[in-house]
Backbone as numpy.savetxt, mean C-alpha at the origin, in Angstrom:
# Nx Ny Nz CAx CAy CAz Cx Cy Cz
3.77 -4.77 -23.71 4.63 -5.22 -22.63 4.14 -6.58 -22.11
5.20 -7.26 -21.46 4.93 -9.00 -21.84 5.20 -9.07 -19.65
3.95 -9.18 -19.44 3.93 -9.52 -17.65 4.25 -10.91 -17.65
4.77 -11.26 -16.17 4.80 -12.70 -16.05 3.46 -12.91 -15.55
2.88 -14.01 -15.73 1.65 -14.88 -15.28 2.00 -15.66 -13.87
1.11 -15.73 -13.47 1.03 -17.10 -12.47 -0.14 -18.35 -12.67
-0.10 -19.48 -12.00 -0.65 -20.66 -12.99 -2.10 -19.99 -12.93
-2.75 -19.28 -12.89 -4.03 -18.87 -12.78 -4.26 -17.76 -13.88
-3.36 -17.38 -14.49 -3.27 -16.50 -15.32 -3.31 -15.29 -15.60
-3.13 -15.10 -13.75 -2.74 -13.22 -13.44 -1.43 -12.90 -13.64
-1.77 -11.61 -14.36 -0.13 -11.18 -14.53 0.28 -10.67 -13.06
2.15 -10.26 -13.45 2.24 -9.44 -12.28 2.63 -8.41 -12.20
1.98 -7.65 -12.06 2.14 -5.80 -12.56 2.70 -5.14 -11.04
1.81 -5.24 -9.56 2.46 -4.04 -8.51 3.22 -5.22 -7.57
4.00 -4.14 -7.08 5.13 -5.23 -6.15 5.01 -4.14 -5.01
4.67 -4.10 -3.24 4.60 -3.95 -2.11 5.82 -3.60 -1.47
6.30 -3.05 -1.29 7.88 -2.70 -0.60 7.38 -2.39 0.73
7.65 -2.95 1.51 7.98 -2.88 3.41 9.21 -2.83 3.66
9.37 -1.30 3.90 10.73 -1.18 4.34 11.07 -1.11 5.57
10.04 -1.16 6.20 10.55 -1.14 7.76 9.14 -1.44 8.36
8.72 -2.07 10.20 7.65 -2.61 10.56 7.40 -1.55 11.82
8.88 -0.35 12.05 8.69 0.73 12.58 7.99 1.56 12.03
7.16 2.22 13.07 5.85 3.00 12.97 5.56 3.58 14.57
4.94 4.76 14.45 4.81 6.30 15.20 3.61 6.11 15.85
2.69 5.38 15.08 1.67 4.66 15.38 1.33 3.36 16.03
0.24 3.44 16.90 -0.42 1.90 17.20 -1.89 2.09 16.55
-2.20 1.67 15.40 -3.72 2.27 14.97 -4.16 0.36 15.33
-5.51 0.91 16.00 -6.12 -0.73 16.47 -6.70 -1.76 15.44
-6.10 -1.35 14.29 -6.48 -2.78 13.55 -5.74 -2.61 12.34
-4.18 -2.63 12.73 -3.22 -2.53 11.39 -2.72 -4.11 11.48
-2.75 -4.35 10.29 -2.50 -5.56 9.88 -0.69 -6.25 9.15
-0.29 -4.58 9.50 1.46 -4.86 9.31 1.57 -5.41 8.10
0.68 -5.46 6.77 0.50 -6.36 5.63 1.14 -7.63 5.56
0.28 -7.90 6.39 -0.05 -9.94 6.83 1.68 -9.99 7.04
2.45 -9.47 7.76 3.96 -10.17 7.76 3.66 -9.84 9.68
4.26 -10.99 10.59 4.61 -11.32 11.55 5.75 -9.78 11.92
5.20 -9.75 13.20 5.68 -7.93 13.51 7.61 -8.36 13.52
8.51 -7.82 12.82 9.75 -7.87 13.62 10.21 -6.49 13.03
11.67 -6.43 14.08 12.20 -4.60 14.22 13.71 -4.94 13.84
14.04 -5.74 13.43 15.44 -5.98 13.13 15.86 -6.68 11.88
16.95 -6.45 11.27 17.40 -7.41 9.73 16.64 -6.46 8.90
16.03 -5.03 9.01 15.91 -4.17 7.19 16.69 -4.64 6.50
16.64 -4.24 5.33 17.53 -3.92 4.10 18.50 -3.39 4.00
18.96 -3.04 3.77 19.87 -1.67 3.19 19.26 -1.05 2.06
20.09 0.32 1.76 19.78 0.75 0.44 20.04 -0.04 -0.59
21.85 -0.57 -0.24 22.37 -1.32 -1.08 21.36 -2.75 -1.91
20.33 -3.57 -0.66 19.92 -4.32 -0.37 18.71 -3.84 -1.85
18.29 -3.22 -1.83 17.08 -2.35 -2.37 17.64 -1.82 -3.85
18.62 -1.57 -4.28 19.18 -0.89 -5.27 19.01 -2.48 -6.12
19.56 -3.58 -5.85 19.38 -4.44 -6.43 18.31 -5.13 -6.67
16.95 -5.21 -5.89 15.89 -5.43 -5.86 15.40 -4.91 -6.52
15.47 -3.55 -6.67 15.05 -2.65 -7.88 14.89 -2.88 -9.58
16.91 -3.51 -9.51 17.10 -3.77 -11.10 16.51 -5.18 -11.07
16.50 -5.98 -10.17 15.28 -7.04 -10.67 14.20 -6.97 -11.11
13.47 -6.29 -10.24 11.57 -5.92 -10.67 12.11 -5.16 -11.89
12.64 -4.09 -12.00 12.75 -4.05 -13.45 13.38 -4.67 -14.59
13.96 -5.69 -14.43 14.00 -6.90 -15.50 12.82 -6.96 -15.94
12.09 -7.15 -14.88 10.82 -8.23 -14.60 9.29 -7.41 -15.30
9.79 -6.15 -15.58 9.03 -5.10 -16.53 7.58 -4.98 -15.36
7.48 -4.68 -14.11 6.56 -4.44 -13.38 6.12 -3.25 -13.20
4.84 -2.92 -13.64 4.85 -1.83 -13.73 4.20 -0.95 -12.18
3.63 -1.36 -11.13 3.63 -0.38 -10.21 4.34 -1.16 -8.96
5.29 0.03 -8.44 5.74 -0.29 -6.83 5.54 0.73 -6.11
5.01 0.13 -4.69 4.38 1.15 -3.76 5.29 0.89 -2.65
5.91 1.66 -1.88 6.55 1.28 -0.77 5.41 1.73 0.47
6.23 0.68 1.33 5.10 0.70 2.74 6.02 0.09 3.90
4.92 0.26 5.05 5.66 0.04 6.03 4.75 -1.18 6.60
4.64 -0.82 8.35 4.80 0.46 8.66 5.07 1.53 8.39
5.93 2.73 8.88 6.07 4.00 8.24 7.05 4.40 7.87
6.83 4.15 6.36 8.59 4.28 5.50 9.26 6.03 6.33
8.60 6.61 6.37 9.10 7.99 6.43 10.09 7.88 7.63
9.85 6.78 8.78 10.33 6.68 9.81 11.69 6.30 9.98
12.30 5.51 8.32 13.33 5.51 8.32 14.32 6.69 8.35
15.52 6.83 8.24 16.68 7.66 8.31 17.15 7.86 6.54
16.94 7.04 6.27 17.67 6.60 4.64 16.44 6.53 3.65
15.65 6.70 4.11 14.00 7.01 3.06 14.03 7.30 1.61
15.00 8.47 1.70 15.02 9.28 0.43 15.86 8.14 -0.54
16.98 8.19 0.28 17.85 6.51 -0.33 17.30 6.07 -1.14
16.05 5.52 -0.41 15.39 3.95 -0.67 15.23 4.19 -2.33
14.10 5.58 -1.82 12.88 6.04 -2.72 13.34 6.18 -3.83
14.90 6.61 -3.93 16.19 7.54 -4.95 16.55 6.57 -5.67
16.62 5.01 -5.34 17.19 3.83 -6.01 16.15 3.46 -7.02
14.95 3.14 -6.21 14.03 2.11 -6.85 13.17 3.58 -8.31
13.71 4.33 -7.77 13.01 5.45 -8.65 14.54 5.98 -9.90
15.82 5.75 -9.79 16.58 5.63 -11.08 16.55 4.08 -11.82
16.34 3.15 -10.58 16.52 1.66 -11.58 15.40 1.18 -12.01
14.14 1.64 -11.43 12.52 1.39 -12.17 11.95 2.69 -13.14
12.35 3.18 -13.42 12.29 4.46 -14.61 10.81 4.18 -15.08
11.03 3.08 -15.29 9.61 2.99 -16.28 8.45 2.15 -15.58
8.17 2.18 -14.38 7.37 1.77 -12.83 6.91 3.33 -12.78
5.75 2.92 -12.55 5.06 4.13 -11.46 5.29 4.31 -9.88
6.01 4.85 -9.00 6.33 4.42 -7.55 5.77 5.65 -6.50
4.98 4.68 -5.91 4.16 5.65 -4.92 4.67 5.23 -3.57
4.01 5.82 -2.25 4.21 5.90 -1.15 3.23 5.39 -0.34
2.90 4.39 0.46 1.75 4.85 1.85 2.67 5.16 2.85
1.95 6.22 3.81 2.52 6.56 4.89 0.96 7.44 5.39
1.34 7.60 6.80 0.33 7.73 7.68 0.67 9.58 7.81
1.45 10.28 7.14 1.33 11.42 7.05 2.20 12.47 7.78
2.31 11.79 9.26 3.18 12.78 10.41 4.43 13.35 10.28
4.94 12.57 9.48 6.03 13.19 9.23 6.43 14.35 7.94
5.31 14.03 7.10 5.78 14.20 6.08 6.12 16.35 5.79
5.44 16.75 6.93 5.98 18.20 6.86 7.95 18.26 6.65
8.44 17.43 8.04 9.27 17.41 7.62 10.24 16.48 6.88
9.59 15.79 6.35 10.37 15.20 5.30 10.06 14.84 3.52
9.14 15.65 3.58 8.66 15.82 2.21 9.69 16.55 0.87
10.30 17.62 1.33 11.20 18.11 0.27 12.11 17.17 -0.13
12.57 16.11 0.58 13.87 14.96 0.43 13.23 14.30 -0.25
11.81 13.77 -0.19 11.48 12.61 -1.29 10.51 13.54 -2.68
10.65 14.32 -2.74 9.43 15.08 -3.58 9.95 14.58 -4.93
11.40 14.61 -5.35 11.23 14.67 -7.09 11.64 12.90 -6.94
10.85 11.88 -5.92 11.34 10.54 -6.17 10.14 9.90 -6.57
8.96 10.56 -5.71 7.54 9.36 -5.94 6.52 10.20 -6.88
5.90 9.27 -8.25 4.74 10.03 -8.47 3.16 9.92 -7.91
3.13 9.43 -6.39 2.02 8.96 -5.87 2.37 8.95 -4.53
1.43 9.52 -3.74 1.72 9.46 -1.99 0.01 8.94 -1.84
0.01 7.87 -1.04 -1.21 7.32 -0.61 -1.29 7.98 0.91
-1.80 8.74 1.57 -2.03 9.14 2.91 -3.13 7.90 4.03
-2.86 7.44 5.42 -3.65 6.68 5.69 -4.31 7.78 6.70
-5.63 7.99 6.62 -6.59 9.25 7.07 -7.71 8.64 7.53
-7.83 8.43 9.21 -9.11 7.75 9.52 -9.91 8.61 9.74
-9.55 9.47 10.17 -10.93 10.13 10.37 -10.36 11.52 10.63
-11.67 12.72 10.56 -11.48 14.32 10.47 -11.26 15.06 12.11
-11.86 13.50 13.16 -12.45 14.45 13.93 -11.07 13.90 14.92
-10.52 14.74 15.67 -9.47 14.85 16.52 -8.97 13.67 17.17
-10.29 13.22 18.28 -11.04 12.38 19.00 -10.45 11.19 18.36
-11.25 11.09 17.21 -11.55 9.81 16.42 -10.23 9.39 16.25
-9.37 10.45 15.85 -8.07 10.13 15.16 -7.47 9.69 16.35
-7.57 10.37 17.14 -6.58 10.03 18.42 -6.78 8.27 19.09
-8.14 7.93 18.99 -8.60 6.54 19.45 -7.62 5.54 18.39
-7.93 5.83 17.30 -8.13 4.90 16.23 -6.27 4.65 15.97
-5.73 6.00 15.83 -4.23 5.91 15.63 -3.39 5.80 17.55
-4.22 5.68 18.08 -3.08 6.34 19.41 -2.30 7.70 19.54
-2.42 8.67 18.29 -1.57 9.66 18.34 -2.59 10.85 17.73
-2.28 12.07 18.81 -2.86 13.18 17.96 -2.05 13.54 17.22
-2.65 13.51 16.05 -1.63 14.12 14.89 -2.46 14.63 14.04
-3.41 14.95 14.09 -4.48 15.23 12.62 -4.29 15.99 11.94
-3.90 17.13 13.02 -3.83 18.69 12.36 -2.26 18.65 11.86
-1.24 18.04 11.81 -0.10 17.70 11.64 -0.39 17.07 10.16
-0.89 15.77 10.00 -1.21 15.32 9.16 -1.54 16.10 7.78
-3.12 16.78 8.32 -3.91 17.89 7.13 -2.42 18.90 6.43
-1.95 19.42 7.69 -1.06 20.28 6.40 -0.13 19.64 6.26
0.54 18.24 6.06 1.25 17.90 5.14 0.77 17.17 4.02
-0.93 16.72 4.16 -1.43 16.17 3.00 -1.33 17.70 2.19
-1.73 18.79 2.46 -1.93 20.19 1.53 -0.39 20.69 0.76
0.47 19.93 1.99 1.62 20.10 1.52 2.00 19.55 0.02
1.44 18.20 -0.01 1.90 17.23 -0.70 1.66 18.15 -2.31
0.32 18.49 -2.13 -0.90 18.90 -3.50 0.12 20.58 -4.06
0.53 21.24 -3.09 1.39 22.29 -2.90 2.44 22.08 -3.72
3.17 20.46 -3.78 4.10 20.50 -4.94 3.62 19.91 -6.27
2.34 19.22 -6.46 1.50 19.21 -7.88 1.60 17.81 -7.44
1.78 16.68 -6.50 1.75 15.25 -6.42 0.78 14.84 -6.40
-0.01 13.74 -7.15 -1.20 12.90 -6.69 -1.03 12.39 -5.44
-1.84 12.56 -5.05 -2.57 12.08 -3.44 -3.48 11.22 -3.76
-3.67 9.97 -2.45 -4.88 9.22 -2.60 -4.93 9.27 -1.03
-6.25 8.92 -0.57 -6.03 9.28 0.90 -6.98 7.77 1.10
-6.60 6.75 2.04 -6.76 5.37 2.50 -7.55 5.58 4.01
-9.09 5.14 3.84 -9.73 5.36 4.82 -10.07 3.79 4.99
-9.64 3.12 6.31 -10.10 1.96 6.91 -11.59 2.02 7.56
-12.22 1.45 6.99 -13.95 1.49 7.43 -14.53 0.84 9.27
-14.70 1.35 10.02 -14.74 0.64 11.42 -15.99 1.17 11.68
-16.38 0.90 12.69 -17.28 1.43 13.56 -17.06 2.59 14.34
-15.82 2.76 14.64 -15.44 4.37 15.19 -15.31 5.36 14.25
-15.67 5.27 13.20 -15.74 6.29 12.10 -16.68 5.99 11.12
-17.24 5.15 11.27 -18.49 4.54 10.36 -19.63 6.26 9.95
-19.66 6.57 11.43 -20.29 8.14 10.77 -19.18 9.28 10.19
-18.46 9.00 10.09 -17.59 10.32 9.93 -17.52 10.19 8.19
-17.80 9.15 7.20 -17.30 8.99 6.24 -17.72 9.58 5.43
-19.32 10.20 5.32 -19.25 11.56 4.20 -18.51 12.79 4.72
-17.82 12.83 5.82 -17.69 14.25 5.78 -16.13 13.77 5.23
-15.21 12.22 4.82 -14.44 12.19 4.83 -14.32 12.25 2.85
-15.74 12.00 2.53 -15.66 11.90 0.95 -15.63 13.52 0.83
-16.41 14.34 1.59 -16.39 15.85 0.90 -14.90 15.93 1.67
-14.11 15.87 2.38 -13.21 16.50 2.47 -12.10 16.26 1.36
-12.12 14.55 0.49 -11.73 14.47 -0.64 -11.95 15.14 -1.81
-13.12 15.47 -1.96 -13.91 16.37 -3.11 -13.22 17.59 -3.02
-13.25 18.54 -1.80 -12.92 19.51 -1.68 -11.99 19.83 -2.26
-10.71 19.03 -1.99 -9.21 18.80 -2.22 -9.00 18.32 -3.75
-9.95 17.76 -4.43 -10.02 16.84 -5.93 -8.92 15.89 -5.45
-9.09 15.05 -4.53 -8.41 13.48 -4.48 -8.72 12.55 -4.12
-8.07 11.36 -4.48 -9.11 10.24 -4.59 -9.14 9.46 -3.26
-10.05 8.69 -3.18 -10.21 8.39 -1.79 -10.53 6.62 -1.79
-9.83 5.75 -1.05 -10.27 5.08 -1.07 -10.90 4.22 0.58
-12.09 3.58 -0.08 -12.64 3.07 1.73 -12.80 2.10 1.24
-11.63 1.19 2.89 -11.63 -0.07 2.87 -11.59 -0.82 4.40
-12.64 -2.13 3.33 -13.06 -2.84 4.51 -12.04 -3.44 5.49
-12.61 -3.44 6.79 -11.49 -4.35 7.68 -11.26 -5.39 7.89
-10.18 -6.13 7.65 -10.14 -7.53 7.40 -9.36 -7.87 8.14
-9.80 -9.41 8.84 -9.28 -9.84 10.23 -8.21 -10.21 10.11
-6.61 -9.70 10.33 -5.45 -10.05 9.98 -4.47 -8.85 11.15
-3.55 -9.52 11.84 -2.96 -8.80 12.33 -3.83 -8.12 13.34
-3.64 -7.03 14.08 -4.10 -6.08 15.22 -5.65 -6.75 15.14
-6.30 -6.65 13.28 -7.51 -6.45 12.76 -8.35 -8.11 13.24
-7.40 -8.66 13.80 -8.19 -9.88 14.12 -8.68 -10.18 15.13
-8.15 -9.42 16.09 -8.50 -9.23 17.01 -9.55 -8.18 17.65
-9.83 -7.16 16.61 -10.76 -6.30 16.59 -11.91 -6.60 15.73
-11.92 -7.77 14.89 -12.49 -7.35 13.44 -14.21 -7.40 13.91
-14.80 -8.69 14.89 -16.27 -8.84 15.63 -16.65 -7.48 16.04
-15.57 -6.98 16.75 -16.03 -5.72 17.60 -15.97 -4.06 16.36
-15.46 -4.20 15.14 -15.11 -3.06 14.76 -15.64 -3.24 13.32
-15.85 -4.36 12.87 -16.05 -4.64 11.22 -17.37 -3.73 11.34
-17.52 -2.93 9.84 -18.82 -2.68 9.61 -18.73 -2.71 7.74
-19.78 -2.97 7.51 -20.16 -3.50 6.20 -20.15 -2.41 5.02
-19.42 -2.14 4.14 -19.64 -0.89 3.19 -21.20 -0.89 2.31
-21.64 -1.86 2.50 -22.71 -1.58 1.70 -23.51 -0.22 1.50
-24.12 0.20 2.71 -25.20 1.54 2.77 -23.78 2.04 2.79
-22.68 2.62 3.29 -21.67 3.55 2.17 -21.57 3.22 0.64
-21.71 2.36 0.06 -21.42 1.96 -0.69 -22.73 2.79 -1.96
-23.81 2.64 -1.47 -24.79 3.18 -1.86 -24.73 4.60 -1.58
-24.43 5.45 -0.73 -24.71 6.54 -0.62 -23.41 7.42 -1.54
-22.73 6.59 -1.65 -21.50 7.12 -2.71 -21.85 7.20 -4.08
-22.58 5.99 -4.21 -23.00 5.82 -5.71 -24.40 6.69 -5.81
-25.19 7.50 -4.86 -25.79 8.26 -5.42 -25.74 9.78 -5.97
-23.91 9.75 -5.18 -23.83 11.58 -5.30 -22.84 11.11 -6.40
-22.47 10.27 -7.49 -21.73 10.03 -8.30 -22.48 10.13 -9.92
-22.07 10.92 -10.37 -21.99 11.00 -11.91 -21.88 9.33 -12.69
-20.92 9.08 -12.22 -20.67 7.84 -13.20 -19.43 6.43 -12.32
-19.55 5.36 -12.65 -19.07 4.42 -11.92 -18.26 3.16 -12.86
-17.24 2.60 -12.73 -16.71 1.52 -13.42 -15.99 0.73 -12.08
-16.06 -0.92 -12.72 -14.97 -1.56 -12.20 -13.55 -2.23 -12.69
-12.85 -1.62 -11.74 -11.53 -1.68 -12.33 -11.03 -3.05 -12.96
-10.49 -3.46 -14.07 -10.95 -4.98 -15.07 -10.16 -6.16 -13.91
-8.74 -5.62 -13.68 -8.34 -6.77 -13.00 -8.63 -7.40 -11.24
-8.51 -5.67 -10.51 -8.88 -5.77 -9.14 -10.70 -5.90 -8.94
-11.21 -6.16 -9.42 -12.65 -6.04 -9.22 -13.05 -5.01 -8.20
-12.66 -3.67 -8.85 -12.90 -2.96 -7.18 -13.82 -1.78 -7.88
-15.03 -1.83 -7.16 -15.68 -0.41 -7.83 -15.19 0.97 -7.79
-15.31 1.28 -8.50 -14.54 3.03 -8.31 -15.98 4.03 -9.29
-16.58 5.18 -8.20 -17.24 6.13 -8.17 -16.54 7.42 -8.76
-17.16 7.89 -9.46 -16.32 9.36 -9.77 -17.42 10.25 -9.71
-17.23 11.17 -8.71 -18.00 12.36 -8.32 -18.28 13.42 -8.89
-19.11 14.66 -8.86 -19.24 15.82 -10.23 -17.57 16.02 -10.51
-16.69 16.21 -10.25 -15.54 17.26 -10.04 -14.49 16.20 -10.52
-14.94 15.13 -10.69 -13.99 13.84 -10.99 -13.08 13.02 -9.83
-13.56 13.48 -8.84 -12.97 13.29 -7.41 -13.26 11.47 -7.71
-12.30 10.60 -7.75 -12.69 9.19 -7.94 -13.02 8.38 -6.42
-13.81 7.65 -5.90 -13.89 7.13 -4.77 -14.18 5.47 -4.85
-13.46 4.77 -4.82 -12.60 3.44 -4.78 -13.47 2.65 -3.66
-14.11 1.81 -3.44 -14.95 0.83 -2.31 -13.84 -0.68 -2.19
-13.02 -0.98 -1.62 -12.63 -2.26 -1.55 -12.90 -2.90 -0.34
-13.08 -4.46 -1.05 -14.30 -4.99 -0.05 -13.14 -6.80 -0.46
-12.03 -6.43 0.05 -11.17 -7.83 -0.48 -11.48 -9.29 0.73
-11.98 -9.28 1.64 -11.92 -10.28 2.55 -13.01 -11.09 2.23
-12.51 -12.83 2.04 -13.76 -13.56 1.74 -14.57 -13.52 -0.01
-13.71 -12.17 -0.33 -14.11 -11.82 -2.30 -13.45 -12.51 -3.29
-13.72 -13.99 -3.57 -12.89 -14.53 -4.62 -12.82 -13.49 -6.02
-13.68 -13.06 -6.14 -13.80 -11.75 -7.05 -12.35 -11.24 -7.35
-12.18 -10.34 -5.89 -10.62 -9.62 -5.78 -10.24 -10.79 -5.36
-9.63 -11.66 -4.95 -8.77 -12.46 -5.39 -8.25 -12.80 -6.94
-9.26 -13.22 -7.48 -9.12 -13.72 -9.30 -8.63 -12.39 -9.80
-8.64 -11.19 -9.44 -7.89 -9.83 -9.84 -6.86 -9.77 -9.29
-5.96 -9.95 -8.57 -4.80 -9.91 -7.95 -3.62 -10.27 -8.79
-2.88 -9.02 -8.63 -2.17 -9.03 -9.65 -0.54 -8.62 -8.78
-0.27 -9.05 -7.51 0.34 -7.77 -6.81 1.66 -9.18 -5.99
2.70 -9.19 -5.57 3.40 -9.64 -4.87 4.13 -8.55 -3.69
4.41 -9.29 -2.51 5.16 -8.35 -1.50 6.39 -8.43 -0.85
7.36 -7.83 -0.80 8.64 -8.08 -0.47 8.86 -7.75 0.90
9.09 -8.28 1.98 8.72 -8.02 3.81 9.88 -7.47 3.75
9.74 -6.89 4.97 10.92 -6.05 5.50 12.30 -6.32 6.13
12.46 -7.66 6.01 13.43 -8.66 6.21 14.11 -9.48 4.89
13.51 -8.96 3.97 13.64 -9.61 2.96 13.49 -10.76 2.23
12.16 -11.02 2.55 11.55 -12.42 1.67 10.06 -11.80 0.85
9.55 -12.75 -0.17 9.07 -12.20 -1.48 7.59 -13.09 -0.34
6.51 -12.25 -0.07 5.11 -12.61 -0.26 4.17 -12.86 -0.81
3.83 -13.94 -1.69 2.57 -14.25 -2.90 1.53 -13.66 -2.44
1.46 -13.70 -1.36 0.13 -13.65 -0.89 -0.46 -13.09 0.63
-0.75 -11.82 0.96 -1.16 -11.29 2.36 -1.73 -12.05 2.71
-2.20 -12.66 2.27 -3.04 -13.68 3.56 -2.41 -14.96 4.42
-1.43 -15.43 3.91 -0.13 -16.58 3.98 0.92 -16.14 4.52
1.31 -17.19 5.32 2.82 -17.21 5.64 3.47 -18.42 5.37
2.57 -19.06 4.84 3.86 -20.44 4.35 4.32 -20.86 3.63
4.46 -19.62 2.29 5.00 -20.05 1.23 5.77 -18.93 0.48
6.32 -18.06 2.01 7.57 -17.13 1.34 8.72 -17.67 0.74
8.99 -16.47 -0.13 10.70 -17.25 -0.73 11.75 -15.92 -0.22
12.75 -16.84 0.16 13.84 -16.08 0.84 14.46 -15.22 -0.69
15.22 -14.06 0.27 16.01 -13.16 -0.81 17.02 -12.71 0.22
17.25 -13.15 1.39 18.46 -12.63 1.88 19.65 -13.39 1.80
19.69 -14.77 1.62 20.86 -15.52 1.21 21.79 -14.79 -0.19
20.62 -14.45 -0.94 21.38 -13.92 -2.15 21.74 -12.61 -2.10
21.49 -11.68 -1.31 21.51 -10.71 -1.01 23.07 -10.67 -0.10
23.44 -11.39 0.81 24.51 -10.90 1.87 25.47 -12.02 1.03
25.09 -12.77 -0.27 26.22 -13.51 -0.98 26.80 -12.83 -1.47
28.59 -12.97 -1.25 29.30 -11.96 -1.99 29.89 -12.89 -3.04
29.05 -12.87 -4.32 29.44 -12.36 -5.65 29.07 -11.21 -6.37
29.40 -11.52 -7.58 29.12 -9.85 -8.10 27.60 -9.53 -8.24
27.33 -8.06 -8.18 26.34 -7.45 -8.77 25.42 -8.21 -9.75
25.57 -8.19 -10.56 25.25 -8.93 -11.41 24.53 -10.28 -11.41
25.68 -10.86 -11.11 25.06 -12.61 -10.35 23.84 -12.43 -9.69
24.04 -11.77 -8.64 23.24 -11.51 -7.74 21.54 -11.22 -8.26
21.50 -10.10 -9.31 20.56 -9.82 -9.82 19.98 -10.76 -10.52
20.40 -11.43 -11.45 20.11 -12.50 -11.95 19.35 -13.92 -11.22
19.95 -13.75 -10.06 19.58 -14.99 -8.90 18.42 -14.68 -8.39
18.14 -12.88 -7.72 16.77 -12.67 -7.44 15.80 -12.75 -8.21
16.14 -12.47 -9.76 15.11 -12.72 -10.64 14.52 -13.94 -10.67
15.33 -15.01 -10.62 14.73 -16.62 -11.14 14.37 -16.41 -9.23
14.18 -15.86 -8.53 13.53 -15.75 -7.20 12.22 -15.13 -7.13
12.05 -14.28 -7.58 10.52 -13.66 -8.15 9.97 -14.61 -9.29
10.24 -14.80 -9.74 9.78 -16.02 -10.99 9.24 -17.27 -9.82
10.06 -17.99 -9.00 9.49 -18.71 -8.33 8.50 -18.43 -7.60
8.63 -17.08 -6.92 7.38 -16.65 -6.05 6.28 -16.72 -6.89
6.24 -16.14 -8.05 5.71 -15.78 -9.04 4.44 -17.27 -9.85
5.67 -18.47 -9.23 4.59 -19.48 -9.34 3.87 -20.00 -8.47
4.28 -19.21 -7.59 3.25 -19.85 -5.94 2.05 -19.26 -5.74
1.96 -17.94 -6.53 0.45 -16.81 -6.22 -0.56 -17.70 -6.61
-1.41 -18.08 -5.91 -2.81 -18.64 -6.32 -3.66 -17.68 -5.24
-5.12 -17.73 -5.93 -6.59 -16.71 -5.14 -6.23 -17.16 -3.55
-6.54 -17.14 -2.78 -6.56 -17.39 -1.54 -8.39 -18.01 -1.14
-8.87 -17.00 -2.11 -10.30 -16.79 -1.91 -10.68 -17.71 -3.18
-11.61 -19.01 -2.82 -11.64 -19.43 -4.55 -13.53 -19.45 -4.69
């Protein structure tokens, strides 16, 4: 399979879906993935059905939708139902922060083969500071839910100082479950920039104490991201992207905001390319698709490291 490149010579394999910047949550150092907060101008499904048969022109092989909290939409299943008949041959996962998903899990179950859970912490308290919302115990049984219908789970732990101790009990609670876990650093962007002096803490001594209860360890070829695999095969993921030309020179990923413009790059805002002109243009189907494509192609030449 033949990826497009960018002048640096990363292909482009995952594409970011923000479908909405609504969220249930205020967690104190969400970074809204580097897009400027707004609540108005989504998509449509319609909007998304065609976006879909583009990236799959475009032979990409992973899309993750995100939010804020996709689940929070009304039309979710929609979304999930499009990009999952017109990307057939995409892997398409989920992040979402979990609360909902008791009740809305049966509507998306035969759409995603991947639900990423965002899980700060075990302890009530913690959760409640860190997200603004008690929801934990809400959360836990719809992550059990998820495993209940045979779905991979990955569960997304943001590394701070308000949970800095909680994080082996957050790797055995992955182990327990056999899913993979990933801990990641906080990087000053959004909410996180404003917290990052007061809340950053360094994965290193995690970083080490992971790699001693681990069997065996690789890094992943393009993201430079270490990944631990535990007796049981439980995999545990360290990303450490802020300031890492490393993961930069691995970046392989573009993002589509929730307003509809194409992002090279989370860390930037000045070199989006619009997709809603072509989108609310009424010609045909077709046209249309064709037009977003040579639109990802352009984005496609703007991705450079951020980090060099």
């Amino acid at each position: 399979m033949k990826y497009l490149c960018d002048p640096y010579g990363r292909p482009l394999t995952h594409v970011r879906v923000t479908v909405t910047h609504r969220c249930n949550y205020s967690c104190v150092y969400c970074h809204g993935e580097g897009e400027y907060i707004t609540y108005n101008n989504e998509l449509s499904v319609y909007d998304y059905k065609l976006i879909a048969r583009a990236i799959a022109e475009l032979s990409i092989k992973f899309i993750k939708i995100t939010g804020g909290e996709p689940l929070i939409r009304d039309d979710i299943s929609d979304i999930l139902r499009v990009f999952h008949e017109e990307c057939s041959s995409s892997e398409l996962s989920m992040v979402t922060n979990g609360y909902f998903l008791l009740d809305k899990l049966e509507d998306i179950v035969n759409y995603v083969d991947r639900i990423n859970v965002s899980l700060p912490s075990l302890n009530r308290d913690t959760y409640a500071k860190i997200t603004g919302k008690n929801g934990l115990d809400r959360v836990l049984k719809g992550l059990e839910k998820i495993l209940d219908h045979g779905i991979k789970v990955k569960i997304n732990t943001v590394v701070t100082r308000l949970n800095y101790s909680e994080i082996d009990k957050l790797v055995d609670y992955a182990h327990s479950l056999g899913v993979d876990l990933s801990l990641i650093e906080l990087i000053p962007l959004g909410r996180g920039k404003a917290v990052y002096k007061v809340l950053h803490e360094s994965l290193d001594e995690i970083e080490a104490t992971v790699k001693s209860r681990s069997t065996s360890y690789y890094k992943r070829p393009l993201h430079n991201r270490t990944v631990y695999i535990l007796p049981r095969g439980t995999k545990i993921e360290i990303v450490k992207s802020y300031g890492n030309p490393m993961f930069c020179r691995g970046c392989t990923r573009i993002r589509i905001t929730a307003d509809g413009r194409i992002k090279p790059c989370l860390m930037r805002e000045d070199n989006l390319v619009d997709l809603r002109d072509i989108l609310s243009h009424k010609i045909p189907q077709d046209d249309k698709v064709a037009l977003l494509i040579e639109r990802f192609k352009k984005a496609n030449l703007l991705r450079e490291p951020f980090f060099k």
